[in-house]
C-alpha positions in Angstrom: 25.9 18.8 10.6 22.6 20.2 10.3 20.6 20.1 6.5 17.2 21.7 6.4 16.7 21.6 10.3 17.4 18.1 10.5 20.4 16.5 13.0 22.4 14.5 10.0 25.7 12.2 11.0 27.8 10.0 8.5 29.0 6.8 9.8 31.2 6.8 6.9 29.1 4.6 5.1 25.7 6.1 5.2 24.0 9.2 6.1 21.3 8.9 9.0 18.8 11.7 9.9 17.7 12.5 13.8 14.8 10.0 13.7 12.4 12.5 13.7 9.8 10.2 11.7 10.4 7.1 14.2 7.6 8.8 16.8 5.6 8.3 13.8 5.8 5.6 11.5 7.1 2.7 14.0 3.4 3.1 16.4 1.5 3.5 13.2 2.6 0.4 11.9 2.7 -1.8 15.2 -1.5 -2.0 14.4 -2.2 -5.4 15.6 -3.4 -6.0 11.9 -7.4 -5.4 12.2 -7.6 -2.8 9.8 -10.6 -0.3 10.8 -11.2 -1.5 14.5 -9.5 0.9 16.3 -11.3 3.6 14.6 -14.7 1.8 14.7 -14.4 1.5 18.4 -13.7 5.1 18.2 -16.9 5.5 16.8 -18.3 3.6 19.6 -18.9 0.8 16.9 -17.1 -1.5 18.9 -20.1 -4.0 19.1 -20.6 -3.9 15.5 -17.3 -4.8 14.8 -16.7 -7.4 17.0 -19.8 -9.5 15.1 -17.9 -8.9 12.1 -20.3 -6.1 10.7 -19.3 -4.5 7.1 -20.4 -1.5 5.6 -19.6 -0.7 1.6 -17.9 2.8 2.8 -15.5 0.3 4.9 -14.7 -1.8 2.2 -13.8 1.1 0.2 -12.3 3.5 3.0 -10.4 0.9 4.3 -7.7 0.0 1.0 -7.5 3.7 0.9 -6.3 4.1 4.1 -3.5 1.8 3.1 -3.3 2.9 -0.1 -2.4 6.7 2.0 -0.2 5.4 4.5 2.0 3.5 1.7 2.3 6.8 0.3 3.1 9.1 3.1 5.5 6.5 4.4 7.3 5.7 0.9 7.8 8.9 0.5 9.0 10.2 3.9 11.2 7.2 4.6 12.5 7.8 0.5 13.0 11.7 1.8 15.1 10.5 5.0 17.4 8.3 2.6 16.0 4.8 4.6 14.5 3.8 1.3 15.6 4.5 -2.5 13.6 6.7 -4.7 13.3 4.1 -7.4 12.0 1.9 -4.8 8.8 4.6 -3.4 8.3 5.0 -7.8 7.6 1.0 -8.2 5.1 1.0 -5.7 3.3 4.7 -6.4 3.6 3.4 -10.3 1.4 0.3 -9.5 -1.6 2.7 -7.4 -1.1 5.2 -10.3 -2.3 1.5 -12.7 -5.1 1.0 -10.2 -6.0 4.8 -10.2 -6.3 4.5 -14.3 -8.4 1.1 -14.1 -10.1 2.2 -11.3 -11.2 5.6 -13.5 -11.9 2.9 -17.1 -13.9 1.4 -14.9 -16.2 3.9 -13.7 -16.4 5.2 -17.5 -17.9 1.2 -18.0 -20.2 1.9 -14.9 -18.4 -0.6 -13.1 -17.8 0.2 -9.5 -14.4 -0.3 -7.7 -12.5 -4.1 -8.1 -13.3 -6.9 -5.0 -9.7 -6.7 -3.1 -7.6 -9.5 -4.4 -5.9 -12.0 -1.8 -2.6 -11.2 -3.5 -2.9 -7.4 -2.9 -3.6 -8.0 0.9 -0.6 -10.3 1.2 1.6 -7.6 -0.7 0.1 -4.7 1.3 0.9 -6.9 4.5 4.5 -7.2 3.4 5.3 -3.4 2.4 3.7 -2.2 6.0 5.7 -4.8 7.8 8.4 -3.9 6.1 8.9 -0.1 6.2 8.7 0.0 10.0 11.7 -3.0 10.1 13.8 -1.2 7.9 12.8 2.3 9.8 14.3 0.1 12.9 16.8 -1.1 10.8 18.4 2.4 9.7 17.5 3.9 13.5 19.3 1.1 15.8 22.3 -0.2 14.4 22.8 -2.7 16.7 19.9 -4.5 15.1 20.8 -3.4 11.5 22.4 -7.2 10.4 19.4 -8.8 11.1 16.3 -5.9 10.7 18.2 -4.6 7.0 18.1 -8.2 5.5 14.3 -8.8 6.5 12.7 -6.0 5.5 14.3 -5.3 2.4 13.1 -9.4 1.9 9.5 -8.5 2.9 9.7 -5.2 0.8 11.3 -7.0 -2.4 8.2 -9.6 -1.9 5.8 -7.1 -1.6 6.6 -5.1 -4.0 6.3 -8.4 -6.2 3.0 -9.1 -5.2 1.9 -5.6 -5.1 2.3 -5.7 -9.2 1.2 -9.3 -9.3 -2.2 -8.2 -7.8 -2.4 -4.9 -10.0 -1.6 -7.7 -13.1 -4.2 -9.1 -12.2 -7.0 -6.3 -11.6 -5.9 -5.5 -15.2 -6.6 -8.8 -16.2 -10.2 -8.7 -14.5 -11.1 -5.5 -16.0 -9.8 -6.0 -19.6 -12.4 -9.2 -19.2 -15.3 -7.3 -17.7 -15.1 -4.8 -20.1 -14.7 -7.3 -22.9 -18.2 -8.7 -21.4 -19.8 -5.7 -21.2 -19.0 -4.9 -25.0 -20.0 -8.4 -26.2 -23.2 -8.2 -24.3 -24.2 -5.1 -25.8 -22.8 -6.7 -29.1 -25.5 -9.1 -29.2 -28.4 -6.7 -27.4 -28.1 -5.1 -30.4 -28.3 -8.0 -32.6 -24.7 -6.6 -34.6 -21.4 -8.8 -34.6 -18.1 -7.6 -33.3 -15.1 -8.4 -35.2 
């Protein structure tokens, strides 16, 4: 059967798409886990970082990389049917949270949150995760052991995901807090 160009077949149990997003997602995702040095090399800042060099527009280019790739691959592996639209809404719910703070924040003149250890780990777990359960849906001989593991890894990322977004919130509720009782007692009034 053919739907909107695509090859679909039913196995009676699910419906699978022609894999056309496999070429894709599954090398995109096998990145040995340096973020940034395969296009820093491109760069011809290879040197620079291999010595471990950082630049501010690196730190801040570099979650929103992920940040992008989360997207685009929630939503075309939540298009395909591998993953569930409620699933793609938890995790683009969460960015939207960091999207507000980050936008409170700037109104404070704060610049963006330090990345949190928990929001690495969680990001970790949802890009290891998507490609597994990309492999899972496109090779069914694997599917009993692939389905099982990356719907763990995405369950746990997802948790930590909005663990780490709790606590950004948490962070900036208390650096705004400061910044209001500082200019509380600049002024010389007291805030009840």
């Amino acid at each position: 059967m053919c739907e909107g160009g695509r090859h679909v077949y039913d196995d009676g149990e699910h419906a699978h798409r022609d894999g056309a997003e496999h070429p894709v997602v599954l090398p995109a995702a096998a990145d040995p886990g340096v973020p940034g040095v395969a296009p820093a090399r491109a760069l011809r800042l290879g040197p620079a970082v291999d010595r471990g060099f950082v630049t501010r527009l690196g730190q801040l280019l570099d979650p929103a990389a992920d940040r992008l790739f989360i997207l685009s691959t929630l939503l075309g592996l939540a298009w395909v049917g591998v993953l569930p639209w409620w699933f793609a809404a938890v995790i683009i719910a969460r960015d939207l949270l960091l999207l507000v703070l980050g936008v409170v924040l700037a109104n404070f003149r704060f610049g963006p949150l330090p990345v949190h250890h928990l929001g690495k780990m969680g990001t970790f777990a949802l890009l290891f995760a998507m490609p597994v359960l990309l492999a899972a849906a496109a090779f069914p001989s694997i599917n009993w052991v692939a389905f099982p593991l990356g719907w763990a890894a995405a369950l746990w990322g997802a948790f930590l995901y909005w663990w780490a977004g709790v606590a950004y919130a948490l962070q900036a509720v208390r650096m705004i807090r400061g910044t209001r009782v500082a200019s509380a007692n600049a002024s010389g009034t007291v805030d009840h």
